[in-house]
N, C-alpha and C positions, 0 to 999 in steps of 0.2 A: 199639145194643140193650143194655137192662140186664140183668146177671145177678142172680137171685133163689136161686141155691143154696145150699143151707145148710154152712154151711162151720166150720172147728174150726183153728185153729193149733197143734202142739204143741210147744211150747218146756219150756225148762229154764233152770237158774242156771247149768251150766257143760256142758262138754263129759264124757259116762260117767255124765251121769246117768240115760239110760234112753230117752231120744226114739226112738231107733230100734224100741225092744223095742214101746213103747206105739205110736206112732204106724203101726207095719205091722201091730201087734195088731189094733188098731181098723179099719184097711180091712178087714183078712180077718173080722174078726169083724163089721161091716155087709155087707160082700160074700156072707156063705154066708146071713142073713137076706133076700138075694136083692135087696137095693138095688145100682145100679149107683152105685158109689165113686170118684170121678177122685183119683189120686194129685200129690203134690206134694212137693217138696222147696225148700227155699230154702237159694240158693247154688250153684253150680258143681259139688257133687258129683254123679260117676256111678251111684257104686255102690249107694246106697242107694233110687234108683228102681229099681233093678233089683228088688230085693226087694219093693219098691211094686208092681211091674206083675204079678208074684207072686200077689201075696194080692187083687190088684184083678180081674184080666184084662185091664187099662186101658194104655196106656202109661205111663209113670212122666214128668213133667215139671218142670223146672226152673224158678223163678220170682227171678231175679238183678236185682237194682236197678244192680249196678255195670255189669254184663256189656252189659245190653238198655235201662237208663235208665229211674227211676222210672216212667216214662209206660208204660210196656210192661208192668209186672208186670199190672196188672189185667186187658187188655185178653187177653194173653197166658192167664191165670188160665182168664176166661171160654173161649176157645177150648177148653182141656182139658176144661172141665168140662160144657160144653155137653150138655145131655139128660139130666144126673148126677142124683143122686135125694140127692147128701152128697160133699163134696170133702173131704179131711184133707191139712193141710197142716204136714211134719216142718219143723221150724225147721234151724238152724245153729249149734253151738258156745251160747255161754252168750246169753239174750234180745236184748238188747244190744249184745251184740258182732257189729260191723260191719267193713267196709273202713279197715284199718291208718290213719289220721289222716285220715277221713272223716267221723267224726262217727256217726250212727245210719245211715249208707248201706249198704243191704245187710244190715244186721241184723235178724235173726226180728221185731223191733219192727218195725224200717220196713216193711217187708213186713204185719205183719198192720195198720198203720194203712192202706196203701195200698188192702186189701183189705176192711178195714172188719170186720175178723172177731175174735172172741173169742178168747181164748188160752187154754190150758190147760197149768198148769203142772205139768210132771214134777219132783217133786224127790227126790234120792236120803237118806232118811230114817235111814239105817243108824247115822249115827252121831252122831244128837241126838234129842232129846225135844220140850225145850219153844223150845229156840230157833228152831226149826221157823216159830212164829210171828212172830217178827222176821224169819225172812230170807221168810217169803210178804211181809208187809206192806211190806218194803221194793222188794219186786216191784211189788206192785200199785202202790205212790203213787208210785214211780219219776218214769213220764210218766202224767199225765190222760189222756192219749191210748188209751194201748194199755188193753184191757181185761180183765182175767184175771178169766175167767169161771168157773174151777175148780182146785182142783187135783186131783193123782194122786201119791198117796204109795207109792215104790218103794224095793226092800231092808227092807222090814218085819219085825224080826224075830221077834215074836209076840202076841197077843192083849192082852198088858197092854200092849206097846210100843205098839200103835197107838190104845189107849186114851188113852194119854198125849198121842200126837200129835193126837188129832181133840178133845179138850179144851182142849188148848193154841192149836187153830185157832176153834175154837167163834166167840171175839172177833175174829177179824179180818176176818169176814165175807167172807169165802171161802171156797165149801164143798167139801170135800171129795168127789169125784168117783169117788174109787177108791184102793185099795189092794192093793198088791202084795207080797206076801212075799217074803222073801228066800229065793230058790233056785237052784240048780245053774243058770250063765248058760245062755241058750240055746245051742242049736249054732252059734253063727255067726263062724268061726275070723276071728282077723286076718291083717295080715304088712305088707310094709313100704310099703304106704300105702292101710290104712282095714281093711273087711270083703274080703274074698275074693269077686268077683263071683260073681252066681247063675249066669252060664252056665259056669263053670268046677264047680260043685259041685250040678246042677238037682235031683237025688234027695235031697241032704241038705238044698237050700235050703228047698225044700217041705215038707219034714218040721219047719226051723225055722221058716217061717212058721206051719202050722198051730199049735206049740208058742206062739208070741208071741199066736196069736188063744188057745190056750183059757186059758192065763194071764190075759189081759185079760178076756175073756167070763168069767171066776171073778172077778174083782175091780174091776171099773169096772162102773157104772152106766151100761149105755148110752142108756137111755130118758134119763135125765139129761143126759148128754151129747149125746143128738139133737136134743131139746131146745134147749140153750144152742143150738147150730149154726143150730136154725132162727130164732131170734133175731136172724142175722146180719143180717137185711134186704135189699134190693137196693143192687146194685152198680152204677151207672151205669156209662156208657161204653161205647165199640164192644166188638166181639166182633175179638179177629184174628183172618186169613183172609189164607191165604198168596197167593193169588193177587190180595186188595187190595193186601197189605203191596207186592206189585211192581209194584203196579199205579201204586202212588205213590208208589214210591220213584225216586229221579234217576237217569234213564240213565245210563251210561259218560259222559263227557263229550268220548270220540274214541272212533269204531266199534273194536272189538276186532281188531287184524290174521290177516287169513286166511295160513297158511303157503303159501307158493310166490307170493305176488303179485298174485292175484286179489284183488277188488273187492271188499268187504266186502258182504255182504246185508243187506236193510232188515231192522230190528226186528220181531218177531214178537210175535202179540198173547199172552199170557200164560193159560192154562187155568187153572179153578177145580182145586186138589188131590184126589186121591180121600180118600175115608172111610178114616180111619182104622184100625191092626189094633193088637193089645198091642205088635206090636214095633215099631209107629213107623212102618211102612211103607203105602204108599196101600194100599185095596184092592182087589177086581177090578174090571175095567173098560178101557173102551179105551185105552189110553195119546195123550196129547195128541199132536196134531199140530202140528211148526212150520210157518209159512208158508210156505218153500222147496218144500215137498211132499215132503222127504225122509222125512217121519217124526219119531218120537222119538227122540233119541240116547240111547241106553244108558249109563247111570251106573252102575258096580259100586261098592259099598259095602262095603268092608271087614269081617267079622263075626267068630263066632266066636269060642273063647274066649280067644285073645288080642289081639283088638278088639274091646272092648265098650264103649267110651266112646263117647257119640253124643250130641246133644241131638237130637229125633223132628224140631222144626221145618227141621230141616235136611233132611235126606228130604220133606218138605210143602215144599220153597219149590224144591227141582230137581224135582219133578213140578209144581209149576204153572208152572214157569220154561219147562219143556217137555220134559223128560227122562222116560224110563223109569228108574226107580231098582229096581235087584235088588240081593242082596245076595251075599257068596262066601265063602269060609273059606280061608284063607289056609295053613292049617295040612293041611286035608282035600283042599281042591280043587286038583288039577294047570295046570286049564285057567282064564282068567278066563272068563264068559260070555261066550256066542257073541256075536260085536258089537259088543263093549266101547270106545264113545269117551271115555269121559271115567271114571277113579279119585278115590275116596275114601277114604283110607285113616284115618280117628280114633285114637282116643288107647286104651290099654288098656296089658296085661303081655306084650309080645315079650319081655322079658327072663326071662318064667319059661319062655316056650314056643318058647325060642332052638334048642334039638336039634331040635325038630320044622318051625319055621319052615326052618332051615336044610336040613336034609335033603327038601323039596320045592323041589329043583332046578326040573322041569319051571316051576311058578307064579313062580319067582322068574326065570327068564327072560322068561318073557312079561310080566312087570312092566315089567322092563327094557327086553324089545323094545317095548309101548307107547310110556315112557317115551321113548325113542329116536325117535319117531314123532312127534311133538311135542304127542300127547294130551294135555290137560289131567291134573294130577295133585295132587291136594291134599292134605297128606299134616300130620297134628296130634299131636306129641309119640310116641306108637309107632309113628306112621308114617314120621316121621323117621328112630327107630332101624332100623325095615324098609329102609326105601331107602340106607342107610348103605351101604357096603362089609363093614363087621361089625360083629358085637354081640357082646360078650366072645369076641371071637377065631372067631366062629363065620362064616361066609361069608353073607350077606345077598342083596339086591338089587342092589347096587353102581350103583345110579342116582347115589349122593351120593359123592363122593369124599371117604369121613370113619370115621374111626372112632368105636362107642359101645359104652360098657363102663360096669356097675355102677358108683355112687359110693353112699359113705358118707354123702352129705350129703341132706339133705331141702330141695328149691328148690320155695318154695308159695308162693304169692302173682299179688294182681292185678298184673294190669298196663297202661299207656295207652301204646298203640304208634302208631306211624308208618309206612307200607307205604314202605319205600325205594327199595324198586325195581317198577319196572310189572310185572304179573304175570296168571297167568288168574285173582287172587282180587280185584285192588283196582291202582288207579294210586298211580304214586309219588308222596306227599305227603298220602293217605289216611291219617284217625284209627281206631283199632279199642280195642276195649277187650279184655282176655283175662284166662287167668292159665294159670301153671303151677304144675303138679304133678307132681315127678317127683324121683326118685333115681339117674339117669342123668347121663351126661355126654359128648360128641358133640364129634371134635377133631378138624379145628376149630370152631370152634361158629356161625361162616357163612362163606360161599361169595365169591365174586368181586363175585356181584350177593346183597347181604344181604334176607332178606324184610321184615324191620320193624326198627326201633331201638326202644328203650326205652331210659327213665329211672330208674325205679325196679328193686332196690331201686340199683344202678349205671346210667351211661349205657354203653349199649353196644349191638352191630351183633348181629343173631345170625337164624338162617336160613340158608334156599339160596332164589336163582331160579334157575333155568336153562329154556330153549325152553318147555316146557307147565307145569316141577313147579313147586310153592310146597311146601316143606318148613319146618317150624319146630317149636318149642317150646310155639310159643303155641296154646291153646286158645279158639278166640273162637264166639260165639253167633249166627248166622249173622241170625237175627231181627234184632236190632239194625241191619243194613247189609241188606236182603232182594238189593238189586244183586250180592252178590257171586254167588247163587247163579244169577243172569242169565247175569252175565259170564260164570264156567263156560260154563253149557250154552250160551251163543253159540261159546264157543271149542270146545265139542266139538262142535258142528253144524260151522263154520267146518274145522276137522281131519276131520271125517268126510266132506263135499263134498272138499278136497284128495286124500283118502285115495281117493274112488270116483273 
């Protein structure tokens, strides 16, 4: 099925020059004109859909060529956007720039050719006049490809300034789309990697999204800009659809073992996911049945504000896998949900909300005792440091026999892993793609049976397996491989049958 939505890229020349402010402007400022707005980001970041889902009411989603594979951004696109009335879709880092010695992979370019959509460039004006128009035009004629269908001049310092600049643009045949003055940044604090997610800050966040819409709703042209969008034309291709994505993707290649001995159960037929909510999660409705007749195994999902890294397709592919997915707070909640076979724990800031983690004794045993249990346990960069033993000296989970403590350094990057050891996510000698982000450091940094190796930016082992947990570093896209979220919830059927 082709998608026919209208759609807008918003890129820039580098990183600070405003993508974030314009691009969550423009959703909230289409969204309160009462169009429904599908957010997007390109690349692996969290934090800045969060803000997306914000100004949207939408989920915020990710559109990665490295992560998920050329072939997946469109298809994937279409999914979010489906019923949308306008998608806006935030770029990454400078247009260009892509996956470290990959060429245009993964870069806002590659991405908007993939998608077939216009760009709009953000350029930070503050500190030129007339060369303004040398660096548009070396944008535009770059690649023939990508199409920069306006720009948006941002840090404007005053009336004759942006005189200068939209004369000096006149000739390059690129029109000027909007202008933004230079004023007091928004509220949107940092710290040591990126914006301060929105559920750690919801009363200020809202306050700075509305900020970024009447900013924009004062100086962009949005009849112009809707326009350009609708332009984009149709987008061939399937539509994803979590319950296709497993429908065709390759079974395990050996039944997943049941603990205690018994006899594996046949495959079970895969349910269509429910509708969608802003936070990623199915909505109401009956929760799928597996074939055993036991029901849906219970997936608990990590939340909260010191797990808020999540891609939504991952919650869609354990409800069509055949789970109930709910979520918990780690930080608030003593008890996991009632029923709990199978943990999720993502990526977020345990390290800032280490007093609080720590002191919910009661949750951090029953992690443990799960874990103990040989429940599936998935557990992505904060969740590692949860499961740790301690987190700068603070008492943790103690699932992992390892310490993690603040490091000074910054480890960012993709990565092409190898699953080394058989686990509840993937067999040993499986490829995955991921990255990490993180300012941590976890010692030792894998276990007896390692989860993946990697080669870049060194080769080296790093991870835990042990009985149900897969703990690591690595961040991966669940879409890409849709089996692992099979595997899972076979293994938390498989532990839940043992258990009763």
């Amino acid at each position: 099925m082709s998608s026919s939505v209208p759609r807008l890229v918003i890129a820039a020349p580098s990183s600070g020059s405003g993508k974030t402010t314009v691009a969550t402007g423009l959703m909230a400022a289409f969204a309160s004109r009462g169009l429904a707005v599908s957010p997007h980001k390109v690349g692996p970041d969290y934090i800045d859909p969060g803000y997306h889902a914000l100004a949207t009411g939408r989920v915020g989603r990710n559109l990665d060529a490295y992560l998920c594979g050329a072939e997946l951004v469109a298809p994937l696109f279409a999914h979010g956007a489906r019923g949308c009335d306008l998608a806006v879709v935030e770029g990454v880092m400078g247009l260009f720039d892509g996956a470290a010695g990959e060429g245009e992979l993964a870069s806002t370019a590659h991405v908007a050719k993939l998608l077939r959509a216009p760009v709009v460039l953000v350029v930070d004006a503050s500190s030129q006049s007339r060369s303004v128009a040398a660096l548009v035009h070396g944008f535009a004629s770059w690649d023939p490809e990508v199409r920069i269908g306006g720009v948006i001049l941002n840090k404007v310092g005053s009336e004759r300034h942006e005189g200068m600049l939209r004369e000096a643009l006149d000739a390059s045949g690129v029109p000027v789309l909007g202008v933004l003055r230079r004023v007091e940044q928004v509220g949107t604090p940092s710290r040591h990697l990126g914006l301060v997610p929105v559920a750690e800050r919801r009363g200020e966040a809202v306050a700075a999204v509305a900020a970024m819409a009447s900013q924009v709703r004062g100086g962009c042209d949005l009849e112009a800009l809707f326009a350009l969008a609708r332009g984009a034309g149709a987008l061939p291709g399937d539509t994803w659809d979590a319950a296709e994505a497993l429908a065709f993707s390759p079974p395990p290649p050996l039944p997943v073992p049941v603990p205690g001995g018994s006899a594996p159960r046949p495959p079970y037929r895969a349910e269509r996911a429910r509708p969608q909510t802003p936070d990623g999660l199915e909505g109401p409705g009956t929760a799928s049945k597996v074939a055993d007749g036991l029901g849906a195994p219970r997936v608990a999902v990590a939340g909260g504000a010191a797990f808020t890294f999540s891609y939504a397709e991952h919650a869609e592919l354990l409800a069509a896998a055949g789970a109930e997915v709910v979520t918990f707070d780690p930080i608030r909640d003593e008890e996991l949900p009632e029923g709990t076979r199978g943990l999720v724990i993502g990526g977020g800031f345990p390290e800032v909300y280490g007093p609080e983690l720590s002191a919910n004794e009661p949750l951090r045993k029953a992690v443990a005792s799960l874990a103990e249990s040989g429940a599936p346990v998935a557990a992505e960069c904060a969740g590692l440091l949860y499961l740790s033993r301690e987190l700068d000296g603070l008492p943790m989970c103690g699932v992992i026999d390892a310490k993690a403590r603040m490091d000074e350094r910054l480890t960012l990057g993709y990565r092409d892993a190898v699953a080394v050891s058989d686990s509840v996510l993937a067999e040993a000698g499986s490829r995955m793609r991921g990255h990490e982000f993180h300012r941590t450091v976890v010692e030792p940094g894998a276990g007896v049976a390692p989860a993946w190796g990697v080669r870049v930016p060194v080769r080296r082992v790093e991870g835990f397996v042990q009985q149900g947990v897969h703990a690591s570093y690595l961040h991966t896209h669940w879409a890409s491989a849709p089996g692992v979220a099979r595997r899972f919830v076979e293994r938390c059927v498989g532990s839940w049958a043992t258990a009763g």
